[in-house]
C-alpha positions in Angstrom: 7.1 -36.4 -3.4 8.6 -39.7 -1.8 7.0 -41.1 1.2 9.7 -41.4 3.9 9.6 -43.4 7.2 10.8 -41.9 10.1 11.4 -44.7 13.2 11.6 -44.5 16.7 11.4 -46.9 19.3 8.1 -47.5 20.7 8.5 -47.7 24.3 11.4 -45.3 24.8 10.6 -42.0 22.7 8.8 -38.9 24.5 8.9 -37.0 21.9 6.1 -38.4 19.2 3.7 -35.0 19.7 6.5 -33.2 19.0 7.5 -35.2 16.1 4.2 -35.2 14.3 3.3 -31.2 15.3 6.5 -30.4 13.1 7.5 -33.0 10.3 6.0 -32.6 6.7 2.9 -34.3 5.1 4.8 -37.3 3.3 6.7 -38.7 6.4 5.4 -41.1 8.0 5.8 -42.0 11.6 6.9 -45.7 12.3 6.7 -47.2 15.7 9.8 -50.3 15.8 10.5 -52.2 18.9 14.0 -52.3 18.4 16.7 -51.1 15.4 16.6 -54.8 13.9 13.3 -53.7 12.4 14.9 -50.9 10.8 15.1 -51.0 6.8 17.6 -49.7 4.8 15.7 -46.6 3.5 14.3 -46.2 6.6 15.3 -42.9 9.1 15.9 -43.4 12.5 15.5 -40.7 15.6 16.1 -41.0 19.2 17.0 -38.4 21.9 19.9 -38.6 23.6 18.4 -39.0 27.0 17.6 -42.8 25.6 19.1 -45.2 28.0 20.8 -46.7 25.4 22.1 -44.0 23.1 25.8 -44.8 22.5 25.2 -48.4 21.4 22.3 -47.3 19.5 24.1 -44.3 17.7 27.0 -46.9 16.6 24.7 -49.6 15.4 22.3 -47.5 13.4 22.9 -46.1 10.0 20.2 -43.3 8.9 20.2 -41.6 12.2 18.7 -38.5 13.5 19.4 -37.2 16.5 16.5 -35.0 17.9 18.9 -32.8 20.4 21.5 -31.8 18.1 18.7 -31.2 15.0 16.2 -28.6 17.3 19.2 -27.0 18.7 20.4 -26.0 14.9 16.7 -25.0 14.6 16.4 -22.8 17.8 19.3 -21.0 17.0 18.0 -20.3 13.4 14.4 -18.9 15.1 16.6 -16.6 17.0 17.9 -15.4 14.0 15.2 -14.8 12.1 13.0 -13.4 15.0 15.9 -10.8 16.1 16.2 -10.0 11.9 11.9 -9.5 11.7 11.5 -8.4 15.2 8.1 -6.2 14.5 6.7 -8.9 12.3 6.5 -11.7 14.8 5.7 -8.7 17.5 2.9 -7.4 15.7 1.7 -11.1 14.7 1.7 -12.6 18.2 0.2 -9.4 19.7 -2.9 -9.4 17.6 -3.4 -12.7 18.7 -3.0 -11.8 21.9 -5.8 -8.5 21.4 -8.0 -10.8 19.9 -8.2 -12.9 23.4 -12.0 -12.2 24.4 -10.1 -11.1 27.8 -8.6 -8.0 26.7 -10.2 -4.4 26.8 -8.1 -2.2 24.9 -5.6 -1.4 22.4 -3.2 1.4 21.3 -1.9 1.5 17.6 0.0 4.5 16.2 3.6 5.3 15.9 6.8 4.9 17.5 5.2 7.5 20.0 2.9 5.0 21.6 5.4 2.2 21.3 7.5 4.0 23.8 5.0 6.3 25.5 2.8 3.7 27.1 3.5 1.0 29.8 0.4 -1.0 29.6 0.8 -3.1 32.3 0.2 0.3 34.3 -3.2 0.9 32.7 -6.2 0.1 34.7 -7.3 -1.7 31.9 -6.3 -5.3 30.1 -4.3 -3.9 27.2 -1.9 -4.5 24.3 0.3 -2.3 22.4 0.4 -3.1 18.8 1.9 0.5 17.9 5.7 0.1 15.8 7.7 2.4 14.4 6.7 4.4 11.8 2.8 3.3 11.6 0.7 5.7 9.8 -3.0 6.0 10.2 -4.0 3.5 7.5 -2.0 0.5 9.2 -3.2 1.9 12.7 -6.9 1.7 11.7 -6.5 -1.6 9.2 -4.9 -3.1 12.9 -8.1 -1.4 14.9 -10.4 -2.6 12.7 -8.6 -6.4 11.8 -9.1 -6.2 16.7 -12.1 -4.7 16.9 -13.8 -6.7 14.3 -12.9 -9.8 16.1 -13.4 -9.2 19.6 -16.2 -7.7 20.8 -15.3 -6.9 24.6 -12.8 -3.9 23.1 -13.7 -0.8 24.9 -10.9 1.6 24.1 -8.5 2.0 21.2 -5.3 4.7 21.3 -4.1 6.2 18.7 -0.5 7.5 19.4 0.5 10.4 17.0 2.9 13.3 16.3 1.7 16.9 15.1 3.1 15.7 11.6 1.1 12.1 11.6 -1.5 13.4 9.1 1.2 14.3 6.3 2.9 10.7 6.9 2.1 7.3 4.1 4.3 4.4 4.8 3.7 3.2 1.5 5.0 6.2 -0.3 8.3 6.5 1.6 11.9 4.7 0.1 14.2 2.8 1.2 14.8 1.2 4.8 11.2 2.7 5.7 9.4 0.8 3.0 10.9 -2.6 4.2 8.6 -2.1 6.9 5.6 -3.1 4.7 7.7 -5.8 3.0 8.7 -7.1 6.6 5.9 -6.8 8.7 3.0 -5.1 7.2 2.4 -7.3 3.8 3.1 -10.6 5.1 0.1 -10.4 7.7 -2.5 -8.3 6.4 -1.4 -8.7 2.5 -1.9 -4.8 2.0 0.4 -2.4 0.2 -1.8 0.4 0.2 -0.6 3.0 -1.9 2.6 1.6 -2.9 3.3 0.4 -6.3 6.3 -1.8 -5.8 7.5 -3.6 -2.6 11.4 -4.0 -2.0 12.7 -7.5 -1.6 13.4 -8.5 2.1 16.7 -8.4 3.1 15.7 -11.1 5.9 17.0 -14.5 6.5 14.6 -17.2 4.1 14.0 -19.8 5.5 16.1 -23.0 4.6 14.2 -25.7 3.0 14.3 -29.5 4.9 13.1 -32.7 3.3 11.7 -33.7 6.7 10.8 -30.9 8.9 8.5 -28.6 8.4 10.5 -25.1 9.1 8.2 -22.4 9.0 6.0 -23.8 11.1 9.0 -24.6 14.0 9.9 -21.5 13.5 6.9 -20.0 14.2 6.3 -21.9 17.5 10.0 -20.8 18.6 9.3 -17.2 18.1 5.0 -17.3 19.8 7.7 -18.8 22.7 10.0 -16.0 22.5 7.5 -13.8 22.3 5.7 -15.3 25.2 8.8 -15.4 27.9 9.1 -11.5 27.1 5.9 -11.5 29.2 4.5 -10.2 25.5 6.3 -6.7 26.0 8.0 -5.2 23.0 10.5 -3.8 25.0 13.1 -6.2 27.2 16.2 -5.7 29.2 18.0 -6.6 25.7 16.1 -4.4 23.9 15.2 -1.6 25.5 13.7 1.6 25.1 17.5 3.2 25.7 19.1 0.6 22.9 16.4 1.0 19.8 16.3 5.2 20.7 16.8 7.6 17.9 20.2 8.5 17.7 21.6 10.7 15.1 25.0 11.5 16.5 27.2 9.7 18.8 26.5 10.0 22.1 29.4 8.0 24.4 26.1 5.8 25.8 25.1 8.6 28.0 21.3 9.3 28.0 19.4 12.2 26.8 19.2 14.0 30.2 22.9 13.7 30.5 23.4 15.7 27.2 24.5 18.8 27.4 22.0 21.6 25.8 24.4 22.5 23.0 24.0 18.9 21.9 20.6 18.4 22.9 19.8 21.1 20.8 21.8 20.6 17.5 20.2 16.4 17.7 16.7 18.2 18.3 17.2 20.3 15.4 18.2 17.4 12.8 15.3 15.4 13.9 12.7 18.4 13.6 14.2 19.5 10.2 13.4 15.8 8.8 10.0 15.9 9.9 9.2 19.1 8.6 9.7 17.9 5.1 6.5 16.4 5.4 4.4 19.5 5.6 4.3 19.5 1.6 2.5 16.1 1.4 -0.9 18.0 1.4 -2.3 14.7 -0.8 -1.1 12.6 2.4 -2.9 15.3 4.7 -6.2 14.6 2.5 -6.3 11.1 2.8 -5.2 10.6 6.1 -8.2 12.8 7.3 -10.4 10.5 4.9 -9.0 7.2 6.7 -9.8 8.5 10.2 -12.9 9.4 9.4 -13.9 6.3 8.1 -12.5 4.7 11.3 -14.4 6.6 13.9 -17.3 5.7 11.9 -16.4 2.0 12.6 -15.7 2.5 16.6 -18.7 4.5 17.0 -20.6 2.2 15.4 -19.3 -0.7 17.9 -19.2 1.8 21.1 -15.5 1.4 21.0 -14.4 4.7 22.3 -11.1 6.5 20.8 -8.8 8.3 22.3 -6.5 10.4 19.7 -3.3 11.4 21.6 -0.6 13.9 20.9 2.5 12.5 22.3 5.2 15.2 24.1 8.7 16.1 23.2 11.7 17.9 24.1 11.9 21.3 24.6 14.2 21.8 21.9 12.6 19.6 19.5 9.5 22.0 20.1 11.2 24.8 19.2 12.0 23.8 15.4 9.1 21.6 14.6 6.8 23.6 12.7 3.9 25.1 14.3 1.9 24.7 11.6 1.9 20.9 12.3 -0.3 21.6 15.1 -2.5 23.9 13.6 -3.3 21.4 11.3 -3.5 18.6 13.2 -6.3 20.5 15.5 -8.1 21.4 12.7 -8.5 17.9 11.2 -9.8 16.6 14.7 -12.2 19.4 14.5 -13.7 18.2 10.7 -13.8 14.6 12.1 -17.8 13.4 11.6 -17.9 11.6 15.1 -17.1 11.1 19.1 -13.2 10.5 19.5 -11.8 11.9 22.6 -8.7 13.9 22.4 -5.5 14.3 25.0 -2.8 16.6 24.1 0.4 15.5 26.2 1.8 18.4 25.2 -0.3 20.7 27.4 0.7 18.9 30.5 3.3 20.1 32.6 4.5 16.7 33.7 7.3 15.6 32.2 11.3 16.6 32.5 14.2 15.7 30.0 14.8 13.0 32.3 11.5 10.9 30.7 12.8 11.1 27.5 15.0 8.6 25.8 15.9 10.9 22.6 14.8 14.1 21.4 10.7 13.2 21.0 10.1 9.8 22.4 9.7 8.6 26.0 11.3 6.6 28.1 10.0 4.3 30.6 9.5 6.6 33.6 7.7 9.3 30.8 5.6 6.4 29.5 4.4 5.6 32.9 3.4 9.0 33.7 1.0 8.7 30.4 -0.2 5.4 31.6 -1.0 7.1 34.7 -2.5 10.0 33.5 -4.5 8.0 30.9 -6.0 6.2 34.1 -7.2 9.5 35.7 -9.1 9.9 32.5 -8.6 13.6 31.6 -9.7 13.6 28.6 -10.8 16.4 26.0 -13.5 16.4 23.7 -12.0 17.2 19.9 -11.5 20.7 19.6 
């Protein structure tokens, strides 16, 4: 690889820390007084806040010019951090977590994505829950925390009556992405699944001076950062990623009459059922959990297992066998982990849900608030 010199005026350019945080190993930075030290192979960049930019830009062959060439990179962060929004989430969060200020965590599925507001707990803590997280990436994520901050006091673990049947790794399609995304790239874990679809993400485009990957990286931590580090934001909201298997003219769920309500509950309830025949799932899931208790009660982290609520209607098809199960893995689990079942609280109205079973922001600060009054039940 050629050696390339990349110029800038000496006493004019602000920008050198940026310059060398970003380019690639074989530039080399080159302080010139003025352009008439510029050689022919040589690159030149300036800003365009340079008191002499127009003559400069005329006289100069070679030319880079910083504005114009971060802008084209800022826009292609956005991109790519909209196109992987979970990866660069989850990534910057367990940074976060790992900050020797922070108390607690919650992991688990979509449930505890959109049933907590954190910043209502009474306690310094971040949600590293996503969509579709099973046990095994919930407890790789507790113990990849836990392991590297000792002043974690609580974990939550958000979960459905169904969560036991449920492998990420052994689903198809769209779901499986989800390891390929988000899962793989940080942890480099597959768990159970034999072959990975391709991403369907944006690469990255390859520069000869800049060091993409790494600008990218600092564009999204920034991203991340001005969303106050909350996954959900007035352009993404709870109401805008909801669950929504028919049409519904932008109204939200409350607004729905029951006949539709009930026919959206029932689609939703019928496809989780399906899992009740992944007894192998059940097995192993129970084997994971155990494991992980182990580890927190080993470290005095306490857990708190919680059984997030639904609709009224989505209660009435999901299998009741679900929760049988569910209470009888708790009670075969070799160790202290707290239990709350949201269900069993009379608390919340259709008006705290976004879709048929997940919360929105007024139901997730009732949990928050609840979880604060400590209520808690010992497995059962």
């Amino acid at each position: 690889m050629m050696n390339v010199n990349l110029c800038y005026i000496e006493q004019s350019f602000k920008y050198l820390n940026l310059l060398k945080e970003f380019i690639k190993d074989n530039i080399t930075l080159k302080a010139i007084k003025s352009v008439e030290e510029l050689k022919t192979e040589d690159l030149f960049v300036i800003d365009k806040n340079h008191s002499d930019y127009e003559q400069l830009i005329k006289n100069s062959s070679n030319i880079l010019i910083l504005d114009d060439i971060f802008y084209k990179f800022y826009e292609h962060s956005v991109d790519i951090y909209m196109e992987n929004y979970d990866y660069y989430y989850l990534k910057n969060s367990l940074k976060k977590a790992k900050q020797s200020d922070n108390e607690a965590i919650v992991v688990g599925s979509s449930y505890a994505l959109f049933g907590f507001e954190e910043s209502m707990l009474d306690i310094k803590c971040v949600n590293l829950a996503l969509a579709s997280q099973d046990f095994y990436y919930a407890c790789l994520i507790g113990k990849n925390v836990i392991g590297k901050n000792n002043n974690i006091k609580k974990i939550f673990i958000g979960t459905g009556y169904y969560t036991f049947y449920n492998d990420l790794s052994l689903t198809e399609g769209y779901e499986l992405t989800r390891i390929t995304n988000v899962y793989y790239p940080i942890f480099g874990d597959v768990h159970n699944c034999k072959e990975l679809p391709q991403s369907e993400t944006t690469p990255m485009w390859e520069d000869d001076i800049f060091d993409i990957e790494k600008i990218v990286n600092s564009f999204c931590k920034n991203f991340y950062e001005v969303s106050n580090n909350q996954y959900f934001t007035p352009k993404r909201s709870r109401f805008n990623s909801k669950v929504e298997l028919r049409p519904t003219e932008n109204l939200s769920w409350f607004e729905l009459d029951d006949d539709f309500q009930e026919i959206c509950a029932y689609e939703r309830a019928i496809s989780h059922n399906k899992s009740i025949r992944y007894l192998a799932s059940y097995k192993e899931n129970l084997n994971i959990l155990n494991s992980f208790v182990s580890f927190c009660n080993e470290r005095n982290v306490e857990i708190y297992m919680i059984a997030f609520p639904s609709t009224r209607f989505y209660k009435k098809y999901l299998l009741k066998e679900f929760k049988d199960s569910y209470i009888s893995a708790l009670k075969s689990i070799n160790g202290d982990i707290k239990f709350i079942d949201l269900n069993e609280i009379d608390i919340f109205t259709d008006e705290d849900f976004v879709d048929m079973d997940h919360l929105d922001v007024s139901g997730a600060i009732k949990v928050s608030e609840y979880i604060n009054n400590l209520k808690i039940k010992n497995k059962r």
